[in-house]
N, C-alpha and C positions, 0 to 999 in steps of 0.2 A: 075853515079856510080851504082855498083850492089844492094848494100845498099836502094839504093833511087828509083832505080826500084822494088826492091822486095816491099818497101812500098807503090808504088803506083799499085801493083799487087793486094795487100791485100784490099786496098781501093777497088779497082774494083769489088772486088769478095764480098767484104760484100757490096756494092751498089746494086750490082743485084741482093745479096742474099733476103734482105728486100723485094722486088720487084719480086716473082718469077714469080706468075703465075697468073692467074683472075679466074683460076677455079677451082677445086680440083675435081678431079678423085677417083669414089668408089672402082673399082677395075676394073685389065685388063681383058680385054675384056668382059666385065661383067657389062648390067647395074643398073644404079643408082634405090634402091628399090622406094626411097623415091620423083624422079621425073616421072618414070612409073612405070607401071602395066603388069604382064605377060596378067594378066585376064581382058578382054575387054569387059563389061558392055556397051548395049545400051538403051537407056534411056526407050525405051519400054518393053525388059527383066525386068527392074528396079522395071515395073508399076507393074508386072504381077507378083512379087517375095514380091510385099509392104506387104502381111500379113501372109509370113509364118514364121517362127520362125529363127531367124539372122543364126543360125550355118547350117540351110538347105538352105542360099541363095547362092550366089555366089559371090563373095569380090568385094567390094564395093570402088575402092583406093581412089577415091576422098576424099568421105563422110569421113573415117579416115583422113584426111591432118585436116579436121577443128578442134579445139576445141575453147573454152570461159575464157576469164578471163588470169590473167596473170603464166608465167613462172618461176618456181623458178631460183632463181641464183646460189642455189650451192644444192647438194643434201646431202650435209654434211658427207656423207660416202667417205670414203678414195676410190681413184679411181674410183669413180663411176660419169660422168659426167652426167649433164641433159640432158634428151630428146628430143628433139626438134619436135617430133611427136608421143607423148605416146602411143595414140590411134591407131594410125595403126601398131604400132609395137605388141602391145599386143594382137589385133586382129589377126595378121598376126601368131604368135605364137600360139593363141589359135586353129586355123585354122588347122594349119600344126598337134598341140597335137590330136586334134578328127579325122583326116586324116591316124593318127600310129595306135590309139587302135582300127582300123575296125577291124584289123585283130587278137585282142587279143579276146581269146572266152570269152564269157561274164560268164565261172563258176569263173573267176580269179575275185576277189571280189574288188579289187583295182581299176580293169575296169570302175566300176558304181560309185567309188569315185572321179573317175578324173574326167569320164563323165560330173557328175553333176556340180560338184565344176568348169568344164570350160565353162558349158552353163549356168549357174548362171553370171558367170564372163562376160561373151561377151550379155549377155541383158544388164546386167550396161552399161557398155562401149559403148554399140551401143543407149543406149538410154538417155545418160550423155554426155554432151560436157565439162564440166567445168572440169579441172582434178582433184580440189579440192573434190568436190563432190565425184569425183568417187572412193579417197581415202578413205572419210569417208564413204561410204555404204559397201565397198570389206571390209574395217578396217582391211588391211594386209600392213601396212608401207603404205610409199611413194609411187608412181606409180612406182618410177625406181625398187624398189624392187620387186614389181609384176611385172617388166618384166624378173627381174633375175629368180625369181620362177618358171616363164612361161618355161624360155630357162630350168633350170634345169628338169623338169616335161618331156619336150619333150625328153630331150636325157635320162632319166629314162624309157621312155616308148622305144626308140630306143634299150637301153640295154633289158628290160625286155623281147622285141621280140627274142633278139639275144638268150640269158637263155634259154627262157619258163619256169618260175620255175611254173608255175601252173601242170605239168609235171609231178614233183618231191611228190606233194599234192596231188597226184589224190588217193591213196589208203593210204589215213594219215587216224588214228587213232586219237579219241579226247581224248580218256584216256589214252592216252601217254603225251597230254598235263598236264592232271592234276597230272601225279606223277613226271611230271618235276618239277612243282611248291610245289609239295608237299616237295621237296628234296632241296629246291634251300637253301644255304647257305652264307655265307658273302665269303668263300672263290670260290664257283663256283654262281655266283650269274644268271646266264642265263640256268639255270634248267639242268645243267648238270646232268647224271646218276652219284651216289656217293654209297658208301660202305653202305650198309644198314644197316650192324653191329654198325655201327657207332649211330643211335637211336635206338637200341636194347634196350631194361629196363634191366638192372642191378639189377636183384633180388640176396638176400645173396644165398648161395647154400645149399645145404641141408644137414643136419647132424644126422650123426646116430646116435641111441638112446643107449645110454651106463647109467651103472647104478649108480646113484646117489643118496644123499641123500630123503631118503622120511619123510614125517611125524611120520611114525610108527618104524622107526629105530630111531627116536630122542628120 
C-alpha cells in the first residue's frame, strides 16, 4: 500500500541520513586550512630563520598543529565551540593583523598599540605549547576569545585602511580637546560644544544710587 511504502521511504532516508559521509569538506573548492599550508617551508629555510624574531619568519603550519596537555570540553560561552587547533589559528591571525597595518603610517598611534600587543602575543604562542599556559601569561580569557579578539583587531585594521581617520587628525588642535572636557555635562557627556552662557556667574546687577536714609537726617 502507499502508506507502507511511504514508511519504508522514510526509513531509508534516515538510514542513510546517519551515515552520510566519511569526510567533511571545508569549503568549495577551497582547501582545508587546517590539513595544508599555502606557505611551503623547507626544513633548511627553517634552520636559517631559527633566531629571528617569530613575526619576521615565514609560517611555520606544522609547528602550530602541535600543542600539550589537554582540551577543554566546552568553552562555556554561548556559541562559541572549542578549537581544535588554537595555536595555528591565532598565529595565522596574528600574521594576516601585522600584514594590514604595513600600510597604515606609523603617526596613527593605534598602529604601535596593535603592533606591540600582536608581537608580545605571537612570542607566547610560538614559545608555549600547553594552551593553558598560554591563557594565563596573555590573561585575556580563554584561548577561544583571543581568537575572537584576533578576528575582530583584523577586520578593525581592514576598516581603519578603508577610513583613514588618521586623515581627519592631521591639523587637530589639542585645545579643543581640553575645552571639550572642560564643557562636558550629564546631558552631552562626550565633550560636546554647549552654551557657554549657561556657566556664566550670575552676579546681582547693579543698582543706582538713589537717596536714602543717612545718619545725619535721623
Amino acid at each position: 500500500s502507499k502508506r507502507e511504502l511511504g514508511v519504508a521511504a522514510s526509513f531509508m532516508k534516515k538510514r542513510f541520513t546517519l551515515v552520510k559521509t566519511f569526510f567533511r569538506t571545508y569549503r568549495v573548492n577551497k582547501p582545508n586550512p587546517y590539513i595544508t599550508s599555502e606557505v611551503k617551508v623547507s626544513p633548511v629555510e627553517l634552520e636559517k630563520q631559527k633566531d629571528m624574531p617569530v613575526w619576521e619568519r615565514l609560517f611555520d603550519h606544522k609547528k602550530y598543529m602541535e600543542h600539550e596537555g589537554p582540551l577543554k570540553i566546552s568553552t562555556g560561552l554561548s556559541h562559541v565551540d572549542v578549537e581544535p587547533f588554537p595555536r595555528l589559528k591565532l598565529m595565522k591571525l596574528y600574521y594576516m593583523t601585522l600584514d594590514e597595518i604595513r600600510d597604515i603610517p606609523d603617526t596613527y598611534t593605534y598602529k604601535g598599540v596593535v603592533e606591540e600587543m600582536t608581537k608580545f602575543r605571537m612570542e607566547v604562542v610560538d614559545t608555549t605549547k600547553d594552551i593553558r599556559k598560554i591563557e594565563q601569561k596573555i590573561a585575556w580569557g580563554i584561548i577561544e576569545e583571543l581568537i575572537l579578539q584576533a578576528h575582530n583587531e583584523l577586520k578593525l585594521m581592514k576598516i581603519a585602511k578603508q577610513y583613514k581617520p588618521w586623515e581627519y587628525f592631521r591639523d587637530h588642535d589639542e585645545s579643543i580637546n581640553k575645552e571639550f572636557l572642560m564643557k562636558m555635562n550629564v546631558q552631552m557627556m562626550y565633550g560636546e560644544p554647549v552654551d557657554p552662557k549657561e556657566y556664566a556667574r550670575n552676579d546681582k546687577p547693579a543698582r543706582e544710587k538713589t537717596a536714602g536714609f543717612t545718619k545725619s537726617s535721623l
